[in-house]
BALOBA-1460 file (C-alpha; in Angstrom, 3 decimals):
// residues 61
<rec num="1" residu="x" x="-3.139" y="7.518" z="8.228"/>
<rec num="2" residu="x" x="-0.335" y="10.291" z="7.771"/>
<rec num="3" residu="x" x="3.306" y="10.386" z="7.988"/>
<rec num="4" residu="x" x="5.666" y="13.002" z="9.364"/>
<rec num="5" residu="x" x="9.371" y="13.784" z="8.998"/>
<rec num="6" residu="x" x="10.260" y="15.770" z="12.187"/>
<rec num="7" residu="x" x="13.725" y="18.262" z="12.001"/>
<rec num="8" residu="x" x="15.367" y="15.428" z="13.591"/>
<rec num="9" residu="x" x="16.038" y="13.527" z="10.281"/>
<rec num="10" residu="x" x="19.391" y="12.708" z="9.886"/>
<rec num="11" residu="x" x="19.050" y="12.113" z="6.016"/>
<rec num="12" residu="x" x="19.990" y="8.038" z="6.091"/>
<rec num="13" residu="x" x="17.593" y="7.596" z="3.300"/>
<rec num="14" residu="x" x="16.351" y="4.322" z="5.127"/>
<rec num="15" residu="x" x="12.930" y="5.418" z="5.029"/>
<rec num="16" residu="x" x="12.532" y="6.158" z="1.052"/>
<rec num="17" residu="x" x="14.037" y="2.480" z="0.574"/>
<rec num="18" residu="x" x="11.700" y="1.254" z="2.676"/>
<rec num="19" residu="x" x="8.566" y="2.790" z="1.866"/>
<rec num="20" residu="x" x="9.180" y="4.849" z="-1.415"/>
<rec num="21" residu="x" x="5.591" y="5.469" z="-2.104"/>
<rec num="22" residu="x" x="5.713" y="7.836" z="0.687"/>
<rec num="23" residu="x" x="8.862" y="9.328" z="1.409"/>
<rec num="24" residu="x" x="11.913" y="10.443" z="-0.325"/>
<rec num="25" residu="x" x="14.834" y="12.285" z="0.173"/>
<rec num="26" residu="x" x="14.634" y="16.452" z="-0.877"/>
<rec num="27" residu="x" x="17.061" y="18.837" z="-2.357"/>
<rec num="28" residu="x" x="17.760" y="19.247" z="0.986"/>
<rec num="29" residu="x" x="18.783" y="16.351" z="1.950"/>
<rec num="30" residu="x" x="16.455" y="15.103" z="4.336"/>
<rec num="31" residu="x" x="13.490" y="12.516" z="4.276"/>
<rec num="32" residu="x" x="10.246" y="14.221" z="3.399"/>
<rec num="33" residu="x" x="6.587" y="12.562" z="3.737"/>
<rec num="34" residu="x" x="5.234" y="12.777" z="0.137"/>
<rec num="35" residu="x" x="1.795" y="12.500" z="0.229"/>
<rec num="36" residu="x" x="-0.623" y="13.696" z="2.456"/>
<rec num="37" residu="x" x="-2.931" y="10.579" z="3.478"/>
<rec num="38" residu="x" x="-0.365" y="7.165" z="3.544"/>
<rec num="39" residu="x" x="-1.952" y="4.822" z="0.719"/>
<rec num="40" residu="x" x="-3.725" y="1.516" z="2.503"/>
<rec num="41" residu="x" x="-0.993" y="-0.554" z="0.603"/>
<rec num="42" residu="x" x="1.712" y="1.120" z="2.270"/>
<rec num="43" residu="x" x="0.684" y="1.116" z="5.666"/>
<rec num="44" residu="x" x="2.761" y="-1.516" z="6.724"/>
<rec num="45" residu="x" x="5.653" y="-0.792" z="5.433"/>
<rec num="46" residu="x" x="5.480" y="3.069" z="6.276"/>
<rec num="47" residu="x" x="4.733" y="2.229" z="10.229"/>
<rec num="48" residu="x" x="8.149" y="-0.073" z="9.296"/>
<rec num="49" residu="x" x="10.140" y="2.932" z="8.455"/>
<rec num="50" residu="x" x="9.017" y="4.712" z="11.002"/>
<rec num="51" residu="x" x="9.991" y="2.058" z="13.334"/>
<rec num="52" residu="x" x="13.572" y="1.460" z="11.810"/>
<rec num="53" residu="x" x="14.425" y="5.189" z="11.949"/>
<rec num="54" residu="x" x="17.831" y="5.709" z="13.686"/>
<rec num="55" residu="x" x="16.809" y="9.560" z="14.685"/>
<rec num="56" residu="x" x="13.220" y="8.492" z="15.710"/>
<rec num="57" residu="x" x="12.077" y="11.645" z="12.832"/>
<rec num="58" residu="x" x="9.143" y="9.874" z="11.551"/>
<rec num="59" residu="x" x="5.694" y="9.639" z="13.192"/>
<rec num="60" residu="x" x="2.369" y="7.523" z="11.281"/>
<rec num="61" residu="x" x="-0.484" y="7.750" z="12.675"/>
């Protein structure tokens, strides 16, 4: 399973407080996907922040 951060991330930071383990919030800014494969124990709550995004920016599959 991998996780993307598309340019329409707004920078809420909801998605590193959900799923730290795989995303956090750059220099920049803006959510990044950390790692390249999503870790089996943070599946779940990775496809969650994917589903609460407000800009719809992240994609797990």
């Amino acid at each position: 399973m991998k996780a993307t951060v598309s340019e329409d991330c707004i920078g809420c930071g909801l998605c590193e407080g959900t799923c730290p383990d795989v995303f956090e919030i750059g220099d920049d800014g803006l959510a990044h996907a950390i790692v390249d494969e999503v870790p089996a124990d943070a599946e779940e709550t990775a496809q969650q922040a994917a589903e609460d995004c407000p800009a719809g920016a992240i994609t797990v599959e």
